[in-house]
C-alpha positions as CSV (number, residue, x, y, z in Angstrom):
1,X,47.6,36.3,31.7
2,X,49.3,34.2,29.6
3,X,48.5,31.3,31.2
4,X,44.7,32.4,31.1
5,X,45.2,32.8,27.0
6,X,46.8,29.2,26.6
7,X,44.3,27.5,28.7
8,X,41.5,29.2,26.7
9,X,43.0,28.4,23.4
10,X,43.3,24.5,24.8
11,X,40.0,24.5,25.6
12,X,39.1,25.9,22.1
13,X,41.4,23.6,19.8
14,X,39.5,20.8,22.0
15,X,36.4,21.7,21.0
16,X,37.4,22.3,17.2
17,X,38.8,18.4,17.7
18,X,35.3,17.1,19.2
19,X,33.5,18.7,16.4
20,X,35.8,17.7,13.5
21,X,35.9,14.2,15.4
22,X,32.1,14.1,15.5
23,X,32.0,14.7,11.9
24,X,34.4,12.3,10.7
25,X,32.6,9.5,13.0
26,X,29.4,10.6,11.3
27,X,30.8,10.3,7.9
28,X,28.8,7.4,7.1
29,X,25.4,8.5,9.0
30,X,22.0,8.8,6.7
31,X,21.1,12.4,6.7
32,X,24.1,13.9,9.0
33,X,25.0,17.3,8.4
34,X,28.3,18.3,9.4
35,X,29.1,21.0,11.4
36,X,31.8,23.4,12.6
37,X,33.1,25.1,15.6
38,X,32.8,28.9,15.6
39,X,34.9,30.9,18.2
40,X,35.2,34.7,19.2
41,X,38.1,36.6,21.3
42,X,37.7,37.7,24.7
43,X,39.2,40.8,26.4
44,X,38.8,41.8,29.9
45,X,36.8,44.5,30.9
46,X,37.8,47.8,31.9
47,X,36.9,51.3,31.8
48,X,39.6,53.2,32.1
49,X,41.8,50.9,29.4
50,X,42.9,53.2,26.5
51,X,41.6,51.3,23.2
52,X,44.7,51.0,21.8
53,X,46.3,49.3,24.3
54,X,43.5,46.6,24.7
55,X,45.5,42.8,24.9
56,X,42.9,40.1,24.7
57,X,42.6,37.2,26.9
58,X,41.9,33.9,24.8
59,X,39.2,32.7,23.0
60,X,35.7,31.1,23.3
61,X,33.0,29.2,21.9
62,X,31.0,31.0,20.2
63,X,28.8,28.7,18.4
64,X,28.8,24.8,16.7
65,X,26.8,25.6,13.3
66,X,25.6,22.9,11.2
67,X,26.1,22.7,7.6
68,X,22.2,22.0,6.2
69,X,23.8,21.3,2.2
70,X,22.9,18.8,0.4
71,X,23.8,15.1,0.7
72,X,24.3,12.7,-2.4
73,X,21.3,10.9,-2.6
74,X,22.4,6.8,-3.3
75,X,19.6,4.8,-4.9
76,X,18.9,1.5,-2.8
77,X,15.8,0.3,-4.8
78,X,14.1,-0.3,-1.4
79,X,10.3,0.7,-1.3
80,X,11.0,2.5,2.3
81,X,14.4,4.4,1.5
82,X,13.6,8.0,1.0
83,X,15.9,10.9,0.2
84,X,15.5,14.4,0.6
85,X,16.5,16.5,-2.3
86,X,16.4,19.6,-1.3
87,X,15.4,21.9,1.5
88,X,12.7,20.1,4.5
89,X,12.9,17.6,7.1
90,X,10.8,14.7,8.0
91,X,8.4,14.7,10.3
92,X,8.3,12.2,13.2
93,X,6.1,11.1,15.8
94,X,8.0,10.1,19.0
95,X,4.7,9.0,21.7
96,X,3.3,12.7,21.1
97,X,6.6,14.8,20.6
98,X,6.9,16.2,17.4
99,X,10.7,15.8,15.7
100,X,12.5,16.5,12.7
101,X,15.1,14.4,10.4
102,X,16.8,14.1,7.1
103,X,17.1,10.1,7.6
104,X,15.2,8.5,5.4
105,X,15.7,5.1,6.1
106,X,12.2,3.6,7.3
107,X,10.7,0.7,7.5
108,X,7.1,-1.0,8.8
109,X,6.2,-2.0,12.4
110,X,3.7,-4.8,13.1
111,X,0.8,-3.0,13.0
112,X,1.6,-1.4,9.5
113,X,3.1,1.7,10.8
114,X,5.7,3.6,8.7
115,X,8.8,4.1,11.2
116,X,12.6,4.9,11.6
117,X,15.2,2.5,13.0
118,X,14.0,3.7,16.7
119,X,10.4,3.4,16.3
120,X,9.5,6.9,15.9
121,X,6.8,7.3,13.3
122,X,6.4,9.1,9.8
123,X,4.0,11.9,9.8
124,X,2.4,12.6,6.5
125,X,-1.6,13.2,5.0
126,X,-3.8,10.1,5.1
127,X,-5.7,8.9,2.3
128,X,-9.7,7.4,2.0
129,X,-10.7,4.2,1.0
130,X,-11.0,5.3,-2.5
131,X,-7.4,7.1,-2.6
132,X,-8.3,10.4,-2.0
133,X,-5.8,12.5,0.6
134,X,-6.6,14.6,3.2
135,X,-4.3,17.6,4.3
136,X,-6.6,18.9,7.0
137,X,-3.8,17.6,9.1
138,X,-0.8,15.6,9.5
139,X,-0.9,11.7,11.3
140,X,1.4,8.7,11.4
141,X,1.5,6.9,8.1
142,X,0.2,3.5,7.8
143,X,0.1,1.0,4.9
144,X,-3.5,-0.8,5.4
145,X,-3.3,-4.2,4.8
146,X,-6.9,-4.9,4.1
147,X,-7.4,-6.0,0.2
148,X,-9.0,-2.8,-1.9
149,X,-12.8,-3.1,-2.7
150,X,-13.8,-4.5,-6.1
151,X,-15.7,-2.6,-8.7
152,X,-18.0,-3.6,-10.6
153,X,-18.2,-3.1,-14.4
154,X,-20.6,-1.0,-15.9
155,X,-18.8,-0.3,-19.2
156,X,-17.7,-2.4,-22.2
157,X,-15.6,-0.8,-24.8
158,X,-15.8,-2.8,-28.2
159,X,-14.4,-1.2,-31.3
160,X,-14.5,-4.0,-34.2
161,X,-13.9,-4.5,-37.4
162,X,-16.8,-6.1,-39.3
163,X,-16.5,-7.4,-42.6
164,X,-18.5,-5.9,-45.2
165,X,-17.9,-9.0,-47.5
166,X,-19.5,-11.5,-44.8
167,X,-22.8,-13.0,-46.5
168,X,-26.2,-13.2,-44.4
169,X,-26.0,-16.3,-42.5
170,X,-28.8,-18.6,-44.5
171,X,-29.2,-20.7,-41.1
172,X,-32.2,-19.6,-39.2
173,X,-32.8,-18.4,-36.6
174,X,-30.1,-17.1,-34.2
175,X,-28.5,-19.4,-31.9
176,X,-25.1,-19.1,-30.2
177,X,-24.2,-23.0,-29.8
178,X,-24.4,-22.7,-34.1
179,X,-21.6,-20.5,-35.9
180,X,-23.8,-20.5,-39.0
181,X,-26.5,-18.4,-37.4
182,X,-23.1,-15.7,-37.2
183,X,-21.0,-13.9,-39.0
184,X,-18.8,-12.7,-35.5
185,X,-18.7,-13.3,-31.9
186,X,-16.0,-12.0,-29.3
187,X,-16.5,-12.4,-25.4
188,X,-15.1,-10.2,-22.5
189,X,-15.1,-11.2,-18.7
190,X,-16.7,-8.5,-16.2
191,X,-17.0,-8.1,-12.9
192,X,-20.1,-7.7,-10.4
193,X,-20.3,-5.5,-6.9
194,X,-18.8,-8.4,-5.0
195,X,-15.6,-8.9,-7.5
196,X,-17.3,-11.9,-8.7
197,X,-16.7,-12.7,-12.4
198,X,-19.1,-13.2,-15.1
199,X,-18.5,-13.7,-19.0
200,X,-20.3,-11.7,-21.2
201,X,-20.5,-12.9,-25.3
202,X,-21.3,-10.7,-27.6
203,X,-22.4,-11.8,-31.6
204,X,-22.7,-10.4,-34.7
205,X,-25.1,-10.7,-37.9
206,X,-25.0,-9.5,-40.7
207,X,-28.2,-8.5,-42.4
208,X,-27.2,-7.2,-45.5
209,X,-27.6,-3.2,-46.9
210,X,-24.7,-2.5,-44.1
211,X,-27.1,-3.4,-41.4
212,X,-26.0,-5.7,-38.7
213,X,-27.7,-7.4,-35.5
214,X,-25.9,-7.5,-32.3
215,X,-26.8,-9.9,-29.6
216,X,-25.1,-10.2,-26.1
217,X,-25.3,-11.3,-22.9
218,X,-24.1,-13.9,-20.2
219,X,-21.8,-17.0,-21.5
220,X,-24.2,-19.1,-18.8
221,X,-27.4,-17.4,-19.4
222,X,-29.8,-16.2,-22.0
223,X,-27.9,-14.2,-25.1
224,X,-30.7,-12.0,-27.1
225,X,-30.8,-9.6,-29.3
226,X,-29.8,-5.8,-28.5
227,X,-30.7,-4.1,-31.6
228,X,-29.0,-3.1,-34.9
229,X,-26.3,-0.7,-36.0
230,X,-25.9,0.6,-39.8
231,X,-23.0,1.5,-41.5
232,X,-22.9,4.0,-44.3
233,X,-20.7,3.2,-47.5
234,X,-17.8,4.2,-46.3
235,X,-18.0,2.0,-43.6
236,X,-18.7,4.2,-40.5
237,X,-21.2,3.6,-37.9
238,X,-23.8,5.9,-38.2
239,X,-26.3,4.7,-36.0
240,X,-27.8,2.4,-33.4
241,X,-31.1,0.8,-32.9
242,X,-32.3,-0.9,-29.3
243,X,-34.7,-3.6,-30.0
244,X,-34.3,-6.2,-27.2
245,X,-36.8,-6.0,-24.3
246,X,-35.5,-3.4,-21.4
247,X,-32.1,-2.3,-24.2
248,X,-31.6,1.2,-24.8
249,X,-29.5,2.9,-26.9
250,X,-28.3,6.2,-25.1
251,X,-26.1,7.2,-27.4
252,X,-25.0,6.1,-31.3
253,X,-23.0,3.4,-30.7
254,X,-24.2,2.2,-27.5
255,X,-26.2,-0.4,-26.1
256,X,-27.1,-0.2,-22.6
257,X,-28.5,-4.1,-21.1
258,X,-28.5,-6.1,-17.8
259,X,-27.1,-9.5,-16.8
260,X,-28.1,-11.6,-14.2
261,X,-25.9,-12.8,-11.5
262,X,-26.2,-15.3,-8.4
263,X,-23.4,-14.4,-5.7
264,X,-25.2,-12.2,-3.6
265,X,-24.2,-9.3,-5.7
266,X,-26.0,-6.2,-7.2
267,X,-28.8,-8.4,-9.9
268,X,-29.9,-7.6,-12.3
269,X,-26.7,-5.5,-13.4
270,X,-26.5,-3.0,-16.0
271,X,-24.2,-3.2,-18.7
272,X,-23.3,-0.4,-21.1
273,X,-21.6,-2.0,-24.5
274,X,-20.1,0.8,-26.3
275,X,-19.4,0.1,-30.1
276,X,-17.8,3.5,-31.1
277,X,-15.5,3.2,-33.1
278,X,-16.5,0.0,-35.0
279,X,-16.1,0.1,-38.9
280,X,-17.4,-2.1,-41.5
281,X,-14.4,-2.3,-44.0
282,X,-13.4,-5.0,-46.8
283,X,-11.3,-6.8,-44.3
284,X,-11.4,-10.1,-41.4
285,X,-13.5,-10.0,-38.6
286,X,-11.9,-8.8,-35.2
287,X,-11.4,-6.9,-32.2
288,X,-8.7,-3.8,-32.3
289,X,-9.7,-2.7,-28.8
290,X,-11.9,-4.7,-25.9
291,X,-11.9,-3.3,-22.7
292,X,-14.3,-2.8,-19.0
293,X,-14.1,-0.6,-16.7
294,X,-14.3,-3.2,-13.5
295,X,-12.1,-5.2,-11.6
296,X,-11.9,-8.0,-8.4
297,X,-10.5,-7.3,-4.8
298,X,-6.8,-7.1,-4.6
299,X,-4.3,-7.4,-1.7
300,X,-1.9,-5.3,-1.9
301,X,1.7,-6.4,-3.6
302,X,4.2,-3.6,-3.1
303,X,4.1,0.3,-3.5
304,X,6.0,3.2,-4.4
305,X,7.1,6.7,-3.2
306,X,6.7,9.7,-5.6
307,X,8.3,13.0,-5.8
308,X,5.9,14.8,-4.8
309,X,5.7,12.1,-0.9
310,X,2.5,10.2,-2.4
311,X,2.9,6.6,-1.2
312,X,1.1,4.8,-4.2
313,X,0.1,1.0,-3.4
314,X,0.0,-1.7,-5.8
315,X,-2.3,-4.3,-6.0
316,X,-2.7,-7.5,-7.2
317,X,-5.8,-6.9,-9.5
318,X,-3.4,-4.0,-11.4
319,X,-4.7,-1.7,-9.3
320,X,-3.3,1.2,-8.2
321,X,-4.2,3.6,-5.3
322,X,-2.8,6.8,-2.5
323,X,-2.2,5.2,0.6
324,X,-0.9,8.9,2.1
325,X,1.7,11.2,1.6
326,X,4.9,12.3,3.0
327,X,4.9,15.7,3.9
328,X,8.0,18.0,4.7
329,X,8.6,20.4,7.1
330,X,10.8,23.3,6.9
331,X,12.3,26.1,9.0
332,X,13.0,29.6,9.2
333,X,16.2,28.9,10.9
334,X,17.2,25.5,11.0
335,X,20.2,26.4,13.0
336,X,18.3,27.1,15.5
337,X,17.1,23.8,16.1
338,X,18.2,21.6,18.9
339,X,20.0,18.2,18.2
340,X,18.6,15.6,19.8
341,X,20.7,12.7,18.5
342,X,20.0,9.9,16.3
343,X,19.9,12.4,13.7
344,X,16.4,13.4,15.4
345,X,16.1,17.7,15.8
346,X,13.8,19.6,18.0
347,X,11.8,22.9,17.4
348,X,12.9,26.0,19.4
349,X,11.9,29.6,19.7
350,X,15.4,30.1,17.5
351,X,14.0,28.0,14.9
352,X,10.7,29.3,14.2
353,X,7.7,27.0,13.9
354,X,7.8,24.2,11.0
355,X,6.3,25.2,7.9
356,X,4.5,21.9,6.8
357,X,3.7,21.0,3.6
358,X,3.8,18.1,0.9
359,X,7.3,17.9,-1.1
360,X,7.9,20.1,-4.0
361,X,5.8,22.7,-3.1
362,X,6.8,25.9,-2.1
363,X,10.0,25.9,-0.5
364,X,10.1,22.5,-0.1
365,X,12.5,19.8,-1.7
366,X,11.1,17.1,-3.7
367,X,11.6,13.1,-2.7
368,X,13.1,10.2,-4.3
369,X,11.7,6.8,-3.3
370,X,14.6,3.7,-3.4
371,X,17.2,6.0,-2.2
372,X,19.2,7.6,0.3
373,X,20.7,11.0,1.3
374,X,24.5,10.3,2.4
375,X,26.2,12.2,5.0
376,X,27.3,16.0,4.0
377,X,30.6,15.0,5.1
378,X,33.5,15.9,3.4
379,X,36.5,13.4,4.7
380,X,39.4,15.6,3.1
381,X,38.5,19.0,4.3
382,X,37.8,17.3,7.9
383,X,41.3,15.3,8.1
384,X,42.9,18.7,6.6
385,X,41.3,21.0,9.6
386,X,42.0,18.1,11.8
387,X,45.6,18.5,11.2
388,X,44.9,22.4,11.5
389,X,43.5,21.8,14.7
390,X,45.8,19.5,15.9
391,X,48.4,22.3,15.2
392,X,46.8,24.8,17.4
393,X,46.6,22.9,20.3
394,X,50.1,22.4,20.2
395,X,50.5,26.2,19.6
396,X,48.7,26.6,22.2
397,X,50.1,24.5,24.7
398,X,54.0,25.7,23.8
399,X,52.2,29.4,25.0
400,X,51.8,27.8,28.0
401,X,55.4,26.7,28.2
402,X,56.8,29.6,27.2
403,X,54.8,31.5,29.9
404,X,56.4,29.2,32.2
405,X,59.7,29.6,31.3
406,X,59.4,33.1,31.8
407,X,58.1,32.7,35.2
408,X,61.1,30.2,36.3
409,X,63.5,32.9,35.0
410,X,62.0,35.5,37.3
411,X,61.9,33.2,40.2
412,X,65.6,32.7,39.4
413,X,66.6,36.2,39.5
């Protein structure tokens, strides 16, 4: 038997070396996860053998098991580099066949699709038009590279400071080519339904009593009068009065008009100038915060990858908007999954089906965008069992020997 034993235990510290080989080659793979031979003895079978005098007859391989620990995740700062941190893998889409990897290096294919280094495509939850993600199910990721729709405005935010120590203007009556018809004017640029842009002025007179006259409208059009707002003596704006033809006031501080436009957008279109805020104090003229609520078209300049696998675009209107989401899909025994190379894994019965999901949730690791999840590998415990199994194949190959010297000495007798 002896020969049987040596042989076995050959066979064994060769498959110890291919493993600890394999992960020393891999050292430097995105996403590898070492692994490490596990073996069990072997005795022959037989009935009528008294326990105690059982001799085994070698070894076997009992099992490779991969180590699933965690990586150190290396930033890269590129857009498509994406490290697991955590428990999951990434889902991929190889022409219908479902796999599973840690890699995270991707990148884009011609036709916008999100893929790894062999083409096989990132699965994930698209996103609408208007940013909003579906997770009814999970489909290859794609950036779109059409521009995002404008908006058009519909708010003005204006909160001013009016001097109470302007005089009436003694020039009559309003105009906005004369600065002495005025005490104020500020201007904003807004945007119609096509992303067109118009600029709207806005003036201010004031009437004495804290009482003041707003007018407003296009820079290239007619400007006319909204109505009036009053102040009380501490300076506060206390209410709003529409007087223009087709103005409202919906609400203190507001002044709801429309502007014309000419593109071939939405005409006439409705304006809401909201004055909230404005105070009439002892002090300059001038704006403390001016804002709308529309903007143009935008192409799309570079995006980002969140924690939580939202792909966020950005545009160049200063935009922002979901493009998808990365999802994550995890295992009840990832052990049991079958290694398909090229750090690509395959569901089996062993493994259980994948529990998918979007990172962070339950069970599931989070992501970091720009970065990568090194190889598990650790060099100096690999070149240490390497030497250890190096060692038993020599051990086990001088049991061969030996078993052969002791049969030359019989044949000698």
């Amino acid at each position: 038997m002896g020969y049987n034993t040596g042989l076995s235990g050959l066979a064994a510290a060769t498959n110890d070396l291919d493993v600890i080989g394999n992960n020393i080659s891999n050292a430097n793979t995105v996403g590898f996860k070492q692994s490490a031979a596990q073996f069990a003895d072997v005795y022959a079978n037989s009935i009528a053998t008294s326990v105690n005098n059982q001799i085994g007859i070698g070894t076997q391989l009992a099992a490779v098991q991969q180590d699933f620990s965690q990586g150190t995740i290396t930033t890269t700062g590129q857009a498509l580099n994406v490290a697991i941190n955590g428990t999951g893998f990434f889902q991929m889409n190889n022409n219908g066949t479902l796999t599973y990897s840690r890699n995270g290096v991707f990148q884009l294919d011609k036709n916008g699709n999100i893929t790894n280094a062999e083409g096989l495509k990132l699965m994930g939850y698209t996103a609408n038009s208007s940013g909003v993600i579906n997770t009814a199910s999970t489909v290859p990721l794609q950036v779109p590279t059409t521009n995002v729709a404008p908006t058009a405005t519909s708010n003005i935010t204006a909160q001013l400071n009016l001097d109470s120590q302007d005089t009436t203007p003694t020039v009559t009556p309003f105009s906005a080519t004369n600065s002495q018809t005025y005490n104020y004017s500020t201007s904003i640029q807004t945007y119609d339904s096509l992303g067109g842009t118009n600029q709207v002025n806005m003036y201010f007179v004031n009437n004495g009593g804290g009482t003041w006259t707003v007018y407003g409208g296009k820079s290239s059009g007619t400007i006319s009068a909204l109505g009036t707002m009053t102040f009380n003596s501490s300076g506060t704006l206390t209410g709003t009065t529409a007087t223009g033809a087709g103005v409202t006031s919906p609400a203190t501080g507001e002044f709801t008009f429309t502007i014309p436009t000419t593109d071939g957008s939405t005409t006439p279109q409705s304006l809401t100038l909201n004055l909230t805020g404005t105070t009439m104090y002892g002090s300059a003229d001038g704006v403390n915060n001016l804002a709308q609520d529309g903007f143009a078209s935008g192409q799309l300049t570079n995006f980002s990858i969140g924690s939580n696998g939202t792909l966020t675009g950005n545009y160049s209107n200063g935009q922002t908007q979901a493009l998808g989401q990365i999802v994550l899909a995890n295992f009840n025994n990832p052990n049991g999954l079958t290694d398909l190379g090229g750090n690509e894994f395959a569901q089996t019965t062993a493994s259980g089906v994948p529990q998918i999901s979007a990172p962070g949730s339950t069970n599931h690791g989070t992501l970091t965008g720009g970065a990568i999840e090194a190889s598990n590998v650790d060099l100096t415990t690999q070149l240490v069992d390497l030497i250890t199994a190096q060692r038993n194949y020599q051990a086990n190959a001088q049991t061969i020997k030996t078993q052969q010297t002791v049969d030359q000495t019989l044949i000698n007798l």
